[in-house]
Backbone as JSON Lines, residues from 0, in Angstrom:
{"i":0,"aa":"X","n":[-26.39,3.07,-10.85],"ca":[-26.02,4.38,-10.32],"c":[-25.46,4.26,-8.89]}
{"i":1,"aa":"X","n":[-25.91,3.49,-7.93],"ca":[-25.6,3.27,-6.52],"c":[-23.99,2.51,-6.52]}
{"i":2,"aa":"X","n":[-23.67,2.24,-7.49],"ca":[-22.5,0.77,-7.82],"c":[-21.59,2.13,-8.12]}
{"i":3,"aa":"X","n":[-21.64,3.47,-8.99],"ca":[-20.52,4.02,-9.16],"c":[-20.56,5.52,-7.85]}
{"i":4,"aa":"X","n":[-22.18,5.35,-7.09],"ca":[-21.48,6.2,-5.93],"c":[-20.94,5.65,-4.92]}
{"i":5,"aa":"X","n":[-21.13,4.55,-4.7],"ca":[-20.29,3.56,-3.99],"c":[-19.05,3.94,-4.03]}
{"i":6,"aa":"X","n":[-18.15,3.77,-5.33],"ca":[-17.3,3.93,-5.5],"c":[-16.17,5.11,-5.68]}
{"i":7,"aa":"X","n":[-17.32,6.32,-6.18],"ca":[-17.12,7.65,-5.58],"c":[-16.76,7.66,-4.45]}
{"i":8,"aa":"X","n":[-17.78,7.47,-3.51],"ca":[-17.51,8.06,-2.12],"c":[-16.67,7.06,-0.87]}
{"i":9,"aa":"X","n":[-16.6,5.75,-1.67],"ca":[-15.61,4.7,-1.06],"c":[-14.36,5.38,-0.86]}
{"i":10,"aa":"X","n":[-13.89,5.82,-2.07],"ca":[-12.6,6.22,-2.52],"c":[-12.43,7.33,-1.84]}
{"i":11,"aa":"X","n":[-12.85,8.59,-2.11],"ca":[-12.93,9.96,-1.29],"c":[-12.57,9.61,0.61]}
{"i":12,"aa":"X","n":[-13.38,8.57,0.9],"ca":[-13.17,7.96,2.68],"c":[-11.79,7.68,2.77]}
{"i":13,"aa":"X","n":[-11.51,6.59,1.69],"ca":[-9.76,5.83,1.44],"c":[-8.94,7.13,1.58]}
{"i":14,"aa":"X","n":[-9.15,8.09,0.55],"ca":[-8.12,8.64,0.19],"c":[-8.05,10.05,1.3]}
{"i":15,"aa":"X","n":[-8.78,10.43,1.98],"ca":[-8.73,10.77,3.59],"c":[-8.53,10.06,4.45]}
{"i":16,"aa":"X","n":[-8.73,8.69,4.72],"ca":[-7.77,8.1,5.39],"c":[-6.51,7.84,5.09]}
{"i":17,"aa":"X","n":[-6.13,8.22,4.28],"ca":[-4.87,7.95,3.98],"c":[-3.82,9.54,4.39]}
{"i":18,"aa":"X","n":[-4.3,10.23,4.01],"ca":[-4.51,11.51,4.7],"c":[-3.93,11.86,6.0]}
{"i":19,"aa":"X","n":[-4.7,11.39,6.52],"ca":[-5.02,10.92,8.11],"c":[-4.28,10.8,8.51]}
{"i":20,"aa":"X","n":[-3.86,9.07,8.16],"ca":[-2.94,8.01,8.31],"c":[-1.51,9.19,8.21]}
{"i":21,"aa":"X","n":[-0.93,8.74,6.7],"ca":[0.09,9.45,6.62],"c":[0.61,10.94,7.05]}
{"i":22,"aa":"X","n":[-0.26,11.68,6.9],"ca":[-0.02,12.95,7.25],"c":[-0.31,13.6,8.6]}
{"i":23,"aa":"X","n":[-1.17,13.22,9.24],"ca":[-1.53,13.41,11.09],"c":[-1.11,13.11,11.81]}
{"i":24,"aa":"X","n":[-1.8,11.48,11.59],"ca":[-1.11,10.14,12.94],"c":[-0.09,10.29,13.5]}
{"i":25,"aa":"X","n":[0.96,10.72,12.74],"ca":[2.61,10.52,13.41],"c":[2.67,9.03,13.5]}
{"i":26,"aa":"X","n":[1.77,8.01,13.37],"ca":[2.43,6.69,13.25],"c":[3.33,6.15,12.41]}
{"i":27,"aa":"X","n":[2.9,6.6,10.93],"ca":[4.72,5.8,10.26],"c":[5.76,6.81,10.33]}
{"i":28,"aa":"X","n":[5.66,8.2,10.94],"ca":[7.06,8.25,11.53],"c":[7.32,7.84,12.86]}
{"i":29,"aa":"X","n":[6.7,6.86,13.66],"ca":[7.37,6.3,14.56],"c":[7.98,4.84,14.13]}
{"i":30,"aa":"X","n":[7.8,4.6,13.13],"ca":[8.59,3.14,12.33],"c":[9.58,3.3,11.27]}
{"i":31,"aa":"X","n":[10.26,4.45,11.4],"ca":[11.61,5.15,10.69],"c":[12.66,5.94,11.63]}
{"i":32,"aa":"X","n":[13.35,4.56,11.36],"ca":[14.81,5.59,11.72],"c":[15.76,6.7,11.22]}
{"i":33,"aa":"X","n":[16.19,7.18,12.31],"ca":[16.97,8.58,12.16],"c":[18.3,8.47,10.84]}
{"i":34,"aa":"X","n":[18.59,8.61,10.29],"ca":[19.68,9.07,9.4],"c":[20.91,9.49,9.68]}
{"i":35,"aa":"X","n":[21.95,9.38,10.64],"ca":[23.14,10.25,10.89],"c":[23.67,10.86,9.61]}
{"i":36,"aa":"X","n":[24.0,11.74,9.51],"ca":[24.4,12.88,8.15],"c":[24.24,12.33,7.26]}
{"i":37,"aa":"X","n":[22.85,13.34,7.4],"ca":[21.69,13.04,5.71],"c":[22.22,13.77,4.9]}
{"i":38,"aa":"X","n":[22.64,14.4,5.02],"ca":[23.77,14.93,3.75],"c":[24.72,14.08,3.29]}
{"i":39,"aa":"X","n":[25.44,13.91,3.98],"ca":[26.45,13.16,3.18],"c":[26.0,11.69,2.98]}
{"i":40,"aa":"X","n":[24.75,11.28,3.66],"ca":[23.9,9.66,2.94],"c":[23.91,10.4,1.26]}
{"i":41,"aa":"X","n":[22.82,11.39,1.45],"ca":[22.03,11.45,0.31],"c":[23.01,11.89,-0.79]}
{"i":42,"aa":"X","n":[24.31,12.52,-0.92],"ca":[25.27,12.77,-1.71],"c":[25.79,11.38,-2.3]}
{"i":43,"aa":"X","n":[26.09,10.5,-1.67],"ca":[26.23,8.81,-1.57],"c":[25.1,8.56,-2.27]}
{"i":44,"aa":"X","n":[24.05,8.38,-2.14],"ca":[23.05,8.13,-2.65],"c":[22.89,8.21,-4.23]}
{"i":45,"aa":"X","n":[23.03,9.51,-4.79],"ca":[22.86,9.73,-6.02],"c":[24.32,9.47,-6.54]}
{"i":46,"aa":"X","n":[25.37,9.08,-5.72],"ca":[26.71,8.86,-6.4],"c":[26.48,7.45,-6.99]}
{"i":47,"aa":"X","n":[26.13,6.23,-5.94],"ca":[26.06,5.17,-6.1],"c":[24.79,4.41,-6.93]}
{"i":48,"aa":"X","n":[23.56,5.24,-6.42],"ca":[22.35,4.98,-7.29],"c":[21.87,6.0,-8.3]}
{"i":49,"aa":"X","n":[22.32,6.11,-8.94],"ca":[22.21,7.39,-10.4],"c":[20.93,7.39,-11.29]}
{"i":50,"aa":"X","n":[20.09,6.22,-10.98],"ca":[19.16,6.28,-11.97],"c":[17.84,5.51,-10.72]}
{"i":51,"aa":"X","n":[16.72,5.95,-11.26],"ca":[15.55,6.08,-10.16],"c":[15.14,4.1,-10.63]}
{"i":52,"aa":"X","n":[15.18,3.72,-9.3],"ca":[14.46,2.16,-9.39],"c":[14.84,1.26,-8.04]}
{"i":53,"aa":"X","n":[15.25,-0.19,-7.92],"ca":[15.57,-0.92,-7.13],"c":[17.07,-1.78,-7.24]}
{"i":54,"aa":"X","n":[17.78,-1.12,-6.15],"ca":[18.93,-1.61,-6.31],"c":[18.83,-2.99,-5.12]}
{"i":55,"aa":"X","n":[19.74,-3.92,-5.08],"ca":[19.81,-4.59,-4.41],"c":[21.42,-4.68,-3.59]}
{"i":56,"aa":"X","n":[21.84,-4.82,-2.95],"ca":[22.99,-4.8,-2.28],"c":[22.97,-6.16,-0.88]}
{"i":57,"aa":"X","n":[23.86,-6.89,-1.39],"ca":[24.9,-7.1,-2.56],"c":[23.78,-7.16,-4.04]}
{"i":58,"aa":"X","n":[24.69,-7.0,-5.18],"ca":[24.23,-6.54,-6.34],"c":[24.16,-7.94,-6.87]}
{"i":59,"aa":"X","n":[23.42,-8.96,-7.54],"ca":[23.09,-10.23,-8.13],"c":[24.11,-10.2,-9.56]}
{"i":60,"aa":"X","n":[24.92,-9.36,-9.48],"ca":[26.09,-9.83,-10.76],"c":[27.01,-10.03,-10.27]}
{"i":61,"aa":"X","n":[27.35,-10.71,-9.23],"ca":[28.28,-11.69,-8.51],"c":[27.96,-13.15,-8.39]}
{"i":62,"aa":"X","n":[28.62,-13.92,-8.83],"ca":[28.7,-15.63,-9.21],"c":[28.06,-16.33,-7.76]}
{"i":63,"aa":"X","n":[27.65,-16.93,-7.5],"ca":[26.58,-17.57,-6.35],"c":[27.82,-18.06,-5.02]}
{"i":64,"aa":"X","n":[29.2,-18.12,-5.64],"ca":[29.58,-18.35,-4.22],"c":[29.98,-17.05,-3.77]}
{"i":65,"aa":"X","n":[30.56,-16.03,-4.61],"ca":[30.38,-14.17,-3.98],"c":[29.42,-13.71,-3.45]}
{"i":66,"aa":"X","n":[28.48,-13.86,-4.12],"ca":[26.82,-13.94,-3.47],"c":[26.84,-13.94,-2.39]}
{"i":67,"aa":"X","n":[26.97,-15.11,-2.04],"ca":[26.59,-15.71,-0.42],"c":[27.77,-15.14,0.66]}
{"i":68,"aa":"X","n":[29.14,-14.95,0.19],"ca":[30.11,-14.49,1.09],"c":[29.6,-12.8,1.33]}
{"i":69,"aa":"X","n":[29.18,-12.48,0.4],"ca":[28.67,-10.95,0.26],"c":[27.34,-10.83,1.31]}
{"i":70,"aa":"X","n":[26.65,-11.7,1.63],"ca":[25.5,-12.21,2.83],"c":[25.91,-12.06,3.78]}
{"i":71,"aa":"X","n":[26.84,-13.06,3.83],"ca":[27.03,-13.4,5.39],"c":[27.85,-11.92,5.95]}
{"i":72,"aa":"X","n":[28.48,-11.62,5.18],"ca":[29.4,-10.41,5.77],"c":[28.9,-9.14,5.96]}
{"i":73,"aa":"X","n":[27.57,-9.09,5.19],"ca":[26.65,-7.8,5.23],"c":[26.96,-6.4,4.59]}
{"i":74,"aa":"X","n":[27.13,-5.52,4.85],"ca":[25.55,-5.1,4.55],"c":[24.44,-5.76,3.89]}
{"i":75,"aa":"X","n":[23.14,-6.04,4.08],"ca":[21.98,-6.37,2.89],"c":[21.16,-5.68,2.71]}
{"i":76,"aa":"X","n":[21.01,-5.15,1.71],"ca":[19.75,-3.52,1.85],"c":[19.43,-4.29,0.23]}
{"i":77,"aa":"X","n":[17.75,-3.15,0.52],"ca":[17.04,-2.99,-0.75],"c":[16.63,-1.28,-1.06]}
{"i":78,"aa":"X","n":[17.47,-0.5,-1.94],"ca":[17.25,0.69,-2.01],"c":[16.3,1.38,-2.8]}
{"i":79,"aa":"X","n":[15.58,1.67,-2.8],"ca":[14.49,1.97,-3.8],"c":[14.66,3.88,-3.78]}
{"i":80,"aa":"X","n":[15.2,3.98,-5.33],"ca":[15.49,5.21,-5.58],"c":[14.43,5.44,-6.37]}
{"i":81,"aa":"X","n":[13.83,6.84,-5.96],"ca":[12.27,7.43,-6.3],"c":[12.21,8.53,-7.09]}
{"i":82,"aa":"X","n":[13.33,9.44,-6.68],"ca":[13.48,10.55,-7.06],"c":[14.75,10.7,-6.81]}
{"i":83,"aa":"X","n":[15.62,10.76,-7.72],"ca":[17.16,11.13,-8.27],"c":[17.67,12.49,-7.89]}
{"i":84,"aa":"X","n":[16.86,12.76,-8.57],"ca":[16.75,14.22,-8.57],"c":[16.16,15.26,-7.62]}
{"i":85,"aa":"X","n":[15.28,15.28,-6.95],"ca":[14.38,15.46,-6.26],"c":[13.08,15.41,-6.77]}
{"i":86,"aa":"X","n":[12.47,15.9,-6.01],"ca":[10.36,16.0,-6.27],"c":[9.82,16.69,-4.81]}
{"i":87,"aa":"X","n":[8.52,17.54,-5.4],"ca":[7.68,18.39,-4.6],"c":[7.25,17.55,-3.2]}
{"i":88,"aa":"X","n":[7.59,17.72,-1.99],"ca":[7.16,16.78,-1.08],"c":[5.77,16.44,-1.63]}
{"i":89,"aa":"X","n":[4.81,17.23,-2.14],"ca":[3.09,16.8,-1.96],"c":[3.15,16.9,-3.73]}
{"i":90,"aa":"X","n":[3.59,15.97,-4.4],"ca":[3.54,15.74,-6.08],"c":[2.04,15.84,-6.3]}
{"i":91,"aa":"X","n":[1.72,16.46,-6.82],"ca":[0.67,16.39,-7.62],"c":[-0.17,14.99,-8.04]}
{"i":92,"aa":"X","n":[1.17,15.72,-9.22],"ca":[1.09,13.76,-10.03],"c":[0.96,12.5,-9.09]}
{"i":93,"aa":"X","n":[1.63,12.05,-7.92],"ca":[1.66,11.27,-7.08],"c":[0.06,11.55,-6.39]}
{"i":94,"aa":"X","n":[-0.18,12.53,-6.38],"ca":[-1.72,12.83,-5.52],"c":[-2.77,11.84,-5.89]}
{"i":95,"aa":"X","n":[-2.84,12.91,-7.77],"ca":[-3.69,12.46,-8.66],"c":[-3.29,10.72,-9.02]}
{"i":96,"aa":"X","n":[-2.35,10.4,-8.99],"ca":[-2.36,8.78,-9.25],"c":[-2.53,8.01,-8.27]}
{"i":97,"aa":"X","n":[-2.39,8.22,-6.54],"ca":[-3.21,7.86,-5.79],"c":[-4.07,7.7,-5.85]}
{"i":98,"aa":"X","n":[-5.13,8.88,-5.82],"ca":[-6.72,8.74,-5.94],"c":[-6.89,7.51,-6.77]}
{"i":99,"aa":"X","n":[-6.29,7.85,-8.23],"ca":[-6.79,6.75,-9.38],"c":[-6.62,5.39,-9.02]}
{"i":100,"aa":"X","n":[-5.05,5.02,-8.35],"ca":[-4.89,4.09,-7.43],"c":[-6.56,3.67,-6.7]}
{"i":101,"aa":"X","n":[-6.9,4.26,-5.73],"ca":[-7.65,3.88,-4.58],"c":[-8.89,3.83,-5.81]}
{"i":102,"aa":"X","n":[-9.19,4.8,-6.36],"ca":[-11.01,4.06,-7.02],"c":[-10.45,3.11,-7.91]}
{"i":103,"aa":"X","n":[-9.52,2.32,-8.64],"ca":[-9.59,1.19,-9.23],"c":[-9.38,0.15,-8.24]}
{"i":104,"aa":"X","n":[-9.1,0.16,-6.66],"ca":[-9.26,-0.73,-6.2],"c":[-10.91,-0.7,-5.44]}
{"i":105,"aa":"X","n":[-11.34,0.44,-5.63],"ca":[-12.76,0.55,-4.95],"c":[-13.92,-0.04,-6.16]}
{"i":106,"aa":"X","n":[-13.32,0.02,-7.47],"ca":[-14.21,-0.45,-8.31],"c":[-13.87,-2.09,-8.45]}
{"i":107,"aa":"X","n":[-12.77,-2.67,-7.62],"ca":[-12.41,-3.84,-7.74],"c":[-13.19,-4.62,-6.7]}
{"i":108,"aa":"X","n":[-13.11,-3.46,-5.49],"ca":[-13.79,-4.23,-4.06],"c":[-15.69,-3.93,-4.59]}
{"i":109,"aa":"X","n":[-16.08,-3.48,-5.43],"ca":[-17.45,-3.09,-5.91],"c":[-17.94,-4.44,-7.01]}
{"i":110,"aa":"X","n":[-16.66,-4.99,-7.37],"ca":[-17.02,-6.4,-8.86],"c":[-17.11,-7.49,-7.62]}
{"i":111,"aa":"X","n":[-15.97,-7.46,-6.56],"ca":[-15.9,-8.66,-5.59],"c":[-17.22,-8.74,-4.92]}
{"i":112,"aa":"X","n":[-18.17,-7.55,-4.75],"ca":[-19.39,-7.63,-3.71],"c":[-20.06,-8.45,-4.56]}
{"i":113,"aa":"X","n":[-20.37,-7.38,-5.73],"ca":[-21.08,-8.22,-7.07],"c":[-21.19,-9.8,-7.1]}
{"i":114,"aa":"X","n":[-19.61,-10.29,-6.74],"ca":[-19.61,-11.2,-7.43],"c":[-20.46,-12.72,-5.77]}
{"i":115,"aa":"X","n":[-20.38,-11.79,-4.58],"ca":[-20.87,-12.89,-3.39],"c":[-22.0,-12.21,-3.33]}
{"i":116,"aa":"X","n":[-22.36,-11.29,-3.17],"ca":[-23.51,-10.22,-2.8],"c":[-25.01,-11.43,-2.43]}
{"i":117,"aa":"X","n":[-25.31,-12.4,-3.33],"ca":[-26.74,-13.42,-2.8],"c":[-26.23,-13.96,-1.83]}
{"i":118,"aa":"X","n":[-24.77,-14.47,-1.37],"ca":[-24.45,-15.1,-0.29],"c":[-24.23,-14.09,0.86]}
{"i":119,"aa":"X","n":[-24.89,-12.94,1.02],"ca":[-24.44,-12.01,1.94],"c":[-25.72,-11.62,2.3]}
{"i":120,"aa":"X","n":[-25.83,-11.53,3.6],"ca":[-27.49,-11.04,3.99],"c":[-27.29,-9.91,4.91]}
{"i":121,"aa":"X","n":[-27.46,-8.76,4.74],"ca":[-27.61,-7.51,4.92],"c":[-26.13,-7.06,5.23]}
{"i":122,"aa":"X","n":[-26.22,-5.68,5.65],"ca":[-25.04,-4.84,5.02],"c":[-24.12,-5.14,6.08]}
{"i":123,"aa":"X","n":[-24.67,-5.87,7.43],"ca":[-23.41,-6.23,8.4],"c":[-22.52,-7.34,7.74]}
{"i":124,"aa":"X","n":[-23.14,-8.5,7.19],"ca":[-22.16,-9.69,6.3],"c":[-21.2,-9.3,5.45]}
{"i":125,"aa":"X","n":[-22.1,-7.76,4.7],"ca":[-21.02,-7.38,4.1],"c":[-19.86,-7.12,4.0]}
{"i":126,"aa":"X","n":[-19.94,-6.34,5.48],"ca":[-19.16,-5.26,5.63],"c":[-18.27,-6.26,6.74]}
{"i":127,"aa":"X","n":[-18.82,-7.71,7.27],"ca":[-17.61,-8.36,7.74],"c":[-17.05,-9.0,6.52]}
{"i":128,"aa":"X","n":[-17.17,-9.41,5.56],"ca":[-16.99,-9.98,4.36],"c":[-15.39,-9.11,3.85]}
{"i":129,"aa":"X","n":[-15.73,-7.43,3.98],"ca":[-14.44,-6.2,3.68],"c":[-14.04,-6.79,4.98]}
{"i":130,"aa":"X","n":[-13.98,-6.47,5.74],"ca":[-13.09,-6.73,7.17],"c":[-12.14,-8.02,7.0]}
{"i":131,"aa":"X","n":[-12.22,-9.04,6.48],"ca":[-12.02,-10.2,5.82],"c":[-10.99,-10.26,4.42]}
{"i":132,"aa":"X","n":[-11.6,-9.26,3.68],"ca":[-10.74,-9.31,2.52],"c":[-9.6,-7.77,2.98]}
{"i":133,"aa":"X","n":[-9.63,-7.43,3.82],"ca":[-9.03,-5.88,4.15],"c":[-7.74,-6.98,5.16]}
{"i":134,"aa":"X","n":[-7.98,-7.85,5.7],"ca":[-7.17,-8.48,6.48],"c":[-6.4,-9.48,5.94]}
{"i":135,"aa":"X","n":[-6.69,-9.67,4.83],"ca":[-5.83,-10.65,3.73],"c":[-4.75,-10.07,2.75]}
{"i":136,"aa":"X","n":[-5.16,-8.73,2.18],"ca":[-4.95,-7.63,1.58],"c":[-3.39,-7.29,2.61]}
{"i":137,"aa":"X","n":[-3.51,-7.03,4.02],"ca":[-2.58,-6.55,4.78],"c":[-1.84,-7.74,5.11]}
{"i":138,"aa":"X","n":[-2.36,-8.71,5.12],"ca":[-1.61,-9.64,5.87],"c":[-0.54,-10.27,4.66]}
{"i":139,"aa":"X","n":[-1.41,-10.51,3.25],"ca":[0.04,-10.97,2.23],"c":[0.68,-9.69,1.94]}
{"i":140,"aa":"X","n":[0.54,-8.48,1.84],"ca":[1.02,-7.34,1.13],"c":[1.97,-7.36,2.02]}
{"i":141,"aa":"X","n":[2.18,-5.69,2.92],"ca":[3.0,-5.43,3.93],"c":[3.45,-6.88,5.08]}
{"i":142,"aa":"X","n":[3.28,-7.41,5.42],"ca":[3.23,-8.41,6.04],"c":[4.09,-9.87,5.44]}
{"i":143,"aa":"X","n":[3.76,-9.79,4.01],"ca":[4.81,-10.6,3.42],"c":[5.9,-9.8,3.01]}
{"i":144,"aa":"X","n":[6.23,-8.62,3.05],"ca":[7.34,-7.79,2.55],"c":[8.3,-8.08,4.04]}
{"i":145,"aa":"X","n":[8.05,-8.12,5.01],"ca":[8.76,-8.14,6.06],"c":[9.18,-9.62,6.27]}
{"i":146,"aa":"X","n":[8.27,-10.14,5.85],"ca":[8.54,-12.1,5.85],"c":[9.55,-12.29,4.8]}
{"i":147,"aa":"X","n":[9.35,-11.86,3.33],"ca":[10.24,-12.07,2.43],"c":[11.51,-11.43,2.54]}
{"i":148,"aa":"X","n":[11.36,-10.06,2.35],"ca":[12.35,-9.49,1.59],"c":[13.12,-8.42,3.23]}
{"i":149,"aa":"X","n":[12.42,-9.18,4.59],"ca":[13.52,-8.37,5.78],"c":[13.06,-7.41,5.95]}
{"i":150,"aa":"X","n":[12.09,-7.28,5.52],"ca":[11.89,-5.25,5.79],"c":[11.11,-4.89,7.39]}
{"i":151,"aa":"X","n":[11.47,-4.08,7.62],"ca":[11.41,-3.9,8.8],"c":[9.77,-4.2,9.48]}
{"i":152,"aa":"X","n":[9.55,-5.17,10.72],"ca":[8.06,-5.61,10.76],"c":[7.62,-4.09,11.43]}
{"i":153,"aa":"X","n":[7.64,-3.46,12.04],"ca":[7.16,-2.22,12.21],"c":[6.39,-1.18,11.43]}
{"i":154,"aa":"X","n":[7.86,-1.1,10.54],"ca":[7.11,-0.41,9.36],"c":[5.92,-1.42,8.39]}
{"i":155,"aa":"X","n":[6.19,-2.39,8.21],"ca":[5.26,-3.04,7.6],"c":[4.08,-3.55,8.29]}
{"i":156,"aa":"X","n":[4.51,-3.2,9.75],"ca":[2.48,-3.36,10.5],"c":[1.88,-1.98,10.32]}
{"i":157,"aa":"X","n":[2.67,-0.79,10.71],"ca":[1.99,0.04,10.26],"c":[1.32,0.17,9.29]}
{"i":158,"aa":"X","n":[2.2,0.06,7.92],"ca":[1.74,-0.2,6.96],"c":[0.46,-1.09,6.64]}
{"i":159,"aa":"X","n":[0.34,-2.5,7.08],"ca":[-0.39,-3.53,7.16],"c":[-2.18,-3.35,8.05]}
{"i":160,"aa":"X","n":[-1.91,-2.08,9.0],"ca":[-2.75,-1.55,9.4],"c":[-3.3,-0.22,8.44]}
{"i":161,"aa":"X","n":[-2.79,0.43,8.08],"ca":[-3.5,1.54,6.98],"c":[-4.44,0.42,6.42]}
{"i":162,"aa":"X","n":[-3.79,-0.28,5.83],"ca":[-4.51,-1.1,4.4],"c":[-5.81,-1.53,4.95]}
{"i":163,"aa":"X","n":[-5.47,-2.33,5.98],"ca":[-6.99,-2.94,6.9],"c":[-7.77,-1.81,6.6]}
{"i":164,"aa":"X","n":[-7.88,-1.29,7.49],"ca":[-8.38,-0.31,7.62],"c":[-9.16,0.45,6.2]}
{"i":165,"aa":"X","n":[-8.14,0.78,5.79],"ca":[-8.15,1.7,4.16],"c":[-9.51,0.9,3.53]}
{"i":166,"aa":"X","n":[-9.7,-0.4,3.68],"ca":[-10.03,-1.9,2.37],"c":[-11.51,-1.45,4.16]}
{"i":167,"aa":"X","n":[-11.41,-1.9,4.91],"ca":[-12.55,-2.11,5.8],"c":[-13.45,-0.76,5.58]}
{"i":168,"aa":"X","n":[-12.53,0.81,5.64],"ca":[-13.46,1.83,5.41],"c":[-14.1,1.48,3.65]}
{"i":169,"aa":"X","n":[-13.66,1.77,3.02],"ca":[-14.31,1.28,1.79],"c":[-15.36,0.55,1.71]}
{"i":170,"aa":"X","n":[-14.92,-1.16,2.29],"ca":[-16.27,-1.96,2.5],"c":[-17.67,-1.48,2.98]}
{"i":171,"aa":"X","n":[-17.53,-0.63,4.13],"ca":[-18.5,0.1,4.76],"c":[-19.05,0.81,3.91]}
{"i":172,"aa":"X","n":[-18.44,1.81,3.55],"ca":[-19.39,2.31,3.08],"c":[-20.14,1.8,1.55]}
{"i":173,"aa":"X","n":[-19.2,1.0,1.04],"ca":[-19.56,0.49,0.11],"c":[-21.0,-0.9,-0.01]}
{"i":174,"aa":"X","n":[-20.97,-1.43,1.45],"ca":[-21.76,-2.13,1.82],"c":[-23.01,-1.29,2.54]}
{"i":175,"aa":"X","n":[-23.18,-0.08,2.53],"ca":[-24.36,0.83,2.91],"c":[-24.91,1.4,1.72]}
{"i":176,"aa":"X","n":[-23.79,1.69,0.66],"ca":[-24.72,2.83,-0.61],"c":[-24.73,1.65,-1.9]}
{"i":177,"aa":"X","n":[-23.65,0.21,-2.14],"ca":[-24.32,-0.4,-3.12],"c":[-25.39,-1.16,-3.48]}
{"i":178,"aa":"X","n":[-26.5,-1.62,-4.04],"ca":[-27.28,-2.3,-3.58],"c":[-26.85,-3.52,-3.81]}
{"i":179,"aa":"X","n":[-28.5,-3.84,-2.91],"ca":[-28.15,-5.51,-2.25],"c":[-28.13,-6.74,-3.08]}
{"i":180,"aa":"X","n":[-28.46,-6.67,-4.31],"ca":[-28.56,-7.76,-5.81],"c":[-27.16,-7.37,-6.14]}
{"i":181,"aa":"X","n":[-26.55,-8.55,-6.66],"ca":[-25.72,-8.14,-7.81],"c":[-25.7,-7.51,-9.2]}
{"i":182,"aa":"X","n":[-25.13,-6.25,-9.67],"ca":[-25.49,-5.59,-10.81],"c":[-25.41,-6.5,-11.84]}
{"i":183,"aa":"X","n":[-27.31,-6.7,-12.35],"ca":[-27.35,-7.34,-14.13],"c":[-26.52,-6.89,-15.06]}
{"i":184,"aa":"X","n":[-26.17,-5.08,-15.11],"ca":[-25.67,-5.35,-15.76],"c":[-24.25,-4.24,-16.08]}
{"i":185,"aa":"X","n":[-24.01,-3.76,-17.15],"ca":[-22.52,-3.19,-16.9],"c":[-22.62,-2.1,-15.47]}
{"i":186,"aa":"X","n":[-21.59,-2.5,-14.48],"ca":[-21.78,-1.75,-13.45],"c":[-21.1,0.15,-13.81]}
């Protein structure tokens, strides 16, 4: 019983910090730039990207020495079309699949305690143990998106900081309400 309020109320913390984060802070809109005529981008937009997914530019159906001349000369973007069409700034659907998002990773960070929990001696080990896996979490996620694929390191520390954070609040509380054995049995 303590293993799924854990995870109840892990999630409920996450998903107000996220809240928080995105909707208060004003921090990831200080890691986005301005748009000069968003109109006529976003008309462009649905001209050139017509169907919702990941375009790449230059486009990978050019022969490897176009490729590379198409590099060096630039533009290089990765466009990720979401909504074609439009969508409700506060989707529902996007709400509700968040949440579900955050408790399947709260029931994931709840199997990981499980699985060290005798090697952990009281709820401070624990909860540096999340601090630990919340900093690994940010550091390959957002953090390798800016290493790999160019994306802007700003936006991706911001980013890279929610997550800490997001994965450390969880731990906490998850390292105060689960108990201290690993669950015998189906958690």
């Amino acid at each position: 019983m303590r293993w799924s309020v854990a995870v109840l109320v892990s999630s409920v913390v996450v998903y107000l910090w996220g809240f928080f984060f995105y909707g208060l802070s004003g921090i990831p809109e200080r890691t986005i730039l301005e748009i000069k005529e968003e109109a006529q981008v976003s008309q462009q937009l649905k001209e050139q990207f017509p169907d919702n997914g990941v375009y790449f530019l230059p486009s990978s159906i050019h022969d490897e020495k176009k490729l590379q001349e198409l590099y060096r000369k630039g533009p290089v973007a990765i466009v990720h079309m979401t909504s074609v069409n439009g969508r409700e700034m506060m989707d529902p659907g996007i709400l509700i699949s968040g949440f579900s998002h955050i408790m399947l990773t709260c029931i994931a960070l709840c199997f990981l305690l499980g699985l060290v929990n005798n090697a952990l001696s009281g709820w401070s080990s624990r909860f540096v143990f999340f601090l630990l896996v919340g900093l690994l979490v940010a550091f390959y996620g957002p953090i390798g998106e800016a290493v790999w694929w160019k994306q802007s390191w700003l936006f991706q520390m911001a980013n890279a900081l929610h997550d800490w954070i997001a994965i450390s609040l969880a731990g906490l509380v998850i390292s105060f309400i689960a108990p201290s054995s690993p669950c015998k049995r189906a958690c």
